[in-house]
GUDRENVEX-348430 format. One record per residue (C-alpha): chain; residue number from 0; residue in one letter; y, x, z. Coordinates in Angstrom, 3 decimals, decimal comma, always signed. Each point is the difference from the previous one (the first is absolute). Layout:
REM residues N
chaine	num	residu	yy	xx	zz
A	NUM	A	Y	X	Z
...
***
This chain:
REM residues 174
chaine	num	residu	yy	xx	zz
A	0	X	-5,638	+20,129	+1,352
A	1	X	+0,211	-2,160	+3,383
A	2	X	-2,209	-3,217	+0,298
A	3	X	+2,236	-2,992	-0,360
A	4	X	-0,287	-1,994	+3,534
A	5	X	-1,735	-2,972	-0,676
A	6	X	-1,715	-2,904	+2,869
A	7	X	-2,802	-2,437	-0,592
A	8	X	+0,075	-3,842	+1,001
A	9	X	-2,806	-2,560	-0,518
A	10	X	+0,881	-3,378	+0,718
A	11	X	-0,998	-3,022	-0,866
A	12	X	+2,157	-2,286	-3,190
A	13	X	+1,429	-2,076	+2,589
A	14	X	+1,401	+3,287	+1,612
A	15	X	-2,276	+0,501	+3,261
A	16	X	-0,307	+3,966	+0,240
A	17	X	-3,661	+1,045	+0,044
A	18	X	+0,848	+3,847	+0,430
A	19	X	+3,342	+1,539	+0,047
A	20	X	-0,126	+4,071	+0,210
A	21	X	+2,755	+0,601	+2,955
A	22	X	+2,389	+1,773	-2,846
A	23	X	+0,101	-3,506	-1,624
A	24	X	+0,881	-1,705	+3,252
A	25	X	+2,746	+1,747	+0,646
A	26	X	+1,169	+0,020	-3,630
A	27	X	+0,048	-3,712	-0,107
A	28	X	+1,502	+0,041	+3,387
A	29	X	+2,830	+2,534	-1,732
A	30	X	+0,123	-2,036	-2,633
A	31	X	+0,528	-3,781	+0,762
A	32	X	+0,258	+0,066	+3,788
A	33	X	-1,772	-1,495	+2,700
A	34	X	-3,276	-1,764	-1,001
A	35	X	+1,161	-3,995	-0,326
A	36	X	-4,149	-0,631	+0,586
A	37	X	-1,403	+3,181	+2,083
A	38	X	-3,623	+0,623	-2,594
A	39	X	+1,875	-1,266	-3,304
A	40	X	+1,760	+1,615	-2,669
A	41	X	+3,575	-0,804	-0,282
A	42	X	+0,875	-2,924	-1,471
A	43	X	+1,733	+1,299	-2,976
A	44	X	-3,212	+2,309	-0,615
A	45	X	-2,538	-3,373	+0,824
A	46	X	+2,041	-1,790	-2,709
A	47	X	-0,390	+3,248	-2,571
A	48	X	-3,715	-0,073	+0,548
A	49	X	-0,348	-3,687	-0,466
A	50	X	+1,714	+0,594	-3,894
A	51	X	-2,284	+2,375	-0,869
A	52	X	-3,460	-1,241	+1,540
A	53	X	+0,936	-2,967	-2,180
A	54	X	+1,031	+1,791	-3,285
A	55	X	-1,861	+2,883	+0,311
A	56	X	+2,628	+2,185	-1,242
A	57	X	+0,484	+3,764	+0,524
A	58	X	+3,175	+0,168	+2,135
A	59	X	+2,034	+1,466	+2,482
A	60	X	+2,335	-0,967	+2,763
A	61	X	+2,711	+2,597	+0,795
A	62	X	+2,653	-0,150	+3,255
A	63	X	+2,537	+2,530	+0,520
A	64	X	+1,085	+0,581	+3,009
A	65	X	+2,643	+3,083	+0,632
A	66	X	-1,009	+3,027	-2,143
A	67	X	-3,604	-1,537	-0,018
A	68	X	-2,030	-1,827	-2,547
A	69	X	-3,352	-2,107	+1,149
A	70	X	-2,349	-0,732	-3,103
A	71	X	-2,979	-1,857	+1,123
A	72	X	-2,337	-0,818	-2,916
A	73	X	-3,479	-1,758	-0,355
A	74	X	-2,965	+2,481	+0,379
A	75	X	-2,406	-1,009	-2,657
A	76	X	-2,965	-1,004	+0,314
A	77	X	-0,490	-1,413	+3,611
A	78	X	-2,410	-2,312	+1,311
A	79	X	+0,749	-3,738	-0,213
A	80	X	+1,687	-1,521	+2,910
A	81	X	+2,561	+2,862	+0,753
A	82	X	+2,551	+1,597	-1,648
A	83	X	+0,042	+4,254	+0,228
A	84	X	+3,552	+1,120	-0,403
A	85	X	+0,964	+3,497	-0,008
A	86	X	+3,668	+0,681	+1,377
A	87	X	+1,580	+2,889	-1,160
A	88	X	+3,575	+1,471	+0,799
A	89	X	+2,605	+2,071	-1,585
A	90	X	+3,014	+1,537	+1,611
A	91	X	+2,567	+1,265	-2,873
A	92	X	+0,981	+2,883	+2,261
A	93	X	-3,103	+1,450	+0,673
A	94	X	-1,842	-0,307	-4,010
A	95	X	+2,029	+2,724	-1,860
A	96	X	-1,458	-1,703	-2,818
A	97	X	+2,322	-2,416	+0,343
A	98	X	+2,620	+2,261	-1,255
A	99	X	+2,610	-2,972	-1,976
A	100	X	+2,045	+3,458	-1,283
A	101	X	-3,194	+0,801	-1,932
A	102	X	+0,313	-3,482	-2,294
A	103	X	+1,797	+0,491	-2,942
A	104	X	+3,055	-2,596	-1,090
A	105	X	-2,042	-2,009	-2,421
A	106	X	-2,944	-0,363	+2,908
A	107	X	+2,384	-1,265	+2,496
A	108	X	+1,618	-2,473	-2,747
A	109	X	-3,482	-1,160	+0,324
A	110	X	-0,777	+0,094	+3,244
A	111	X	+3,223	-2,177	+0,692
A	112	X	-1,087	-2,660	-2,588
A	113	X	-3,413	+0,202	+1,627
A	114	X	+1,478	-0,569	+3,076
A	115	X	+1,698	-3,097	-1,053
A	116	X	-3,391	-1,527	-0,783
A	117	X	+0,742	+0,571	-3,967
A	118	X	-3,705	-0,121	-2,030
A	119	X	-0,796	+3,633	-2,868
A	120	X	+1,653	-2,273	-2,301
A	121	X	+3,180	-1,378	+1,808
A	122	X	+0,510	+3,826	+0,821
A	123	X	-0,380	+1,132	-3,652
A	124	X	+2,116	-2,311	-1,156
A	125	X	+2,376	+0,822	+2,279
A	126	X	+0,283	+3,550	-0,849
A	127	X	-0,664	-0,305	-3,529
A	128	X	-3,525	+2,227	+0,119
A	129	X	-3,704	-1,356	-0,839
A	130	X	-1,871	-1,778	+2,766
A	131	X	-2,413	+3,281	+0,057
A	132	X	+2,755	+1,966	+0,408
A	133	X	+1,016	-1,698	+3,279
A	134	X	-4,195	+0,092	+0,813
A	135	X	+0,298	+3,654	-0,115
A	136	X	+3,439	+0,443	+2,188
A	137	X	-1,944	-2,287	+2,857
A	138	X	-3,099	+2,336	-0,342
A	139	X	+1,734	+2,805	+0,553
A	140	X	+2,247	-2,196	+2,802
A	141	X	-3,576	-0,721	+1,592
A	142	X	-0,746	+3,726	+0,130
A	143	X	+3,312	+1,244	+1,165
A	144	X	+0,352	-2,368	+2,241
A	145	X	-4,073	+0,244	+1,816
A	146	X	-0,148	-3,675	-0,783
A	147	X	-2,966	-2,021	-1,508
A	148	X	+2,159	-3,113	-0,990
A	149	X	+2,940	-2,038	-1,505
A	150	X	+0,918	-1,617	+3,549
A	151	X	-0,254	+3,351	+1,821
A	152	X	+2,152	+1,769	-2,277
A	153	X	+2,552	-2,917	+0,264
A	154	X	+0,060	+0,518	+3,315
A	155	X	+1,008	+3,278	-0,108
A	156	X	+3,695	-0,483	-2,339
A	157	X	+2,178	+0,857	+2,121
A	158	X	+2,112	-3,289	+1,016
A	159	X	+2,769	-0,848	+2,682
A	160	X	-0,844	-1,223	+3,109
A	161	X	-3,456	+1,904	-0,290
A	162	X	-0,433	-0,148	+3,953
A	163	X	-0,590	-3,784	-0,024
A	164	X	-3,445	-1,045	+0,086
A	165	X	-1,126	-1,298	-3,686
A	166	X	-3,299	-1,651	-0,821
A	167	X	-1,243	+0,041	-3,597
A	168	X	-3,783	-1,162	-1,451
A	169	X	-0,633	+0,716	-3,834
A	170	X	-3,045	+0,613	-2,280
A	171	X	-1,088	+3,717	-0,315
A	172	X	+0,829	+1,558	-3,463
A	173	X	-3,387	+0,154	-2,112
***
């Protein structure tokens, strides 16, 4: 099995960037564009960061750009007065376990409704099955699909207009 590419950043909560590995520089260059502030994270990112130094939560913030997904996630624990983040991408096209064809019906009847923000129980509700039911259709989703959470597999439904760039943050499935 092939090493997912990943990149590390260490930057400080207000955003300065400590360390960048030169694959994350040119993935956040990719990703949002020219640095607004050359030795900060983007904005959008610096805001992200902010939410969670302050809540503490587990979470991830996902862009799509093109056939691409960027997941950049907290790396826990890190000293205080910087944030580690470890950047990972995922190209559709080149992760054959990414195969949609493999998902049965009933999986992508939930990975729609999961895509539409719906919670285990909206979803069961919806499709007249038991909330563990619909747990075990997004495990199997998360396995099918090489993803680790609710927001990257989300990300993945296949939608109209998928080349625009989208920008999503939500809580990592426990």
């Amino acid at each position: 099995m092939r090493a997912r590419p990943c990149a590390l950043i260490v930057a400080t909560p207000q955003g300065r960037i400590r360390f960048a590995d030169p694959q994350a520089r040119l993935w956040l260059k990719n990703f949002f564009g020219r640095p607004e502030h050359p030795g900060f994270v983007p904005r959008k990112l610096c805001r992200w960061l902010s939410e969670i130094d302050q809540s503490g939560a587990q979470e991830s913030f996902v862009t799509r750009h093109g056939g691409s997904c960027l997941f950049v996630r907290p790396f826990r624990p890190h000293p205080k007065g910087v944030a580690a983040l470890l950047l990972e991408i995922r190209r559709q096209a080149s992760e054959p376990s990414r195969n949609h064809a493999a998902i049965t019906p009933r999986e992508n009847e939930v990975l729609r409704w999961l895509a539409a923000a719906k919670s285990d129980g909206e979803i069961a509700q919806i499709l007249h099955i038991s909330s563990s039911t619909v747990g075990k259709h997004i495990e199997h989703l998360y396995s099918k699909l090489g993803v680790e959470n609710r927001t990257a597999a989300a990300s993945l439904y296949p939608t109209r207009g998928d080349e625009e760039d989208t920008t999503a943050t939500a809580s990592i499935a426990a």
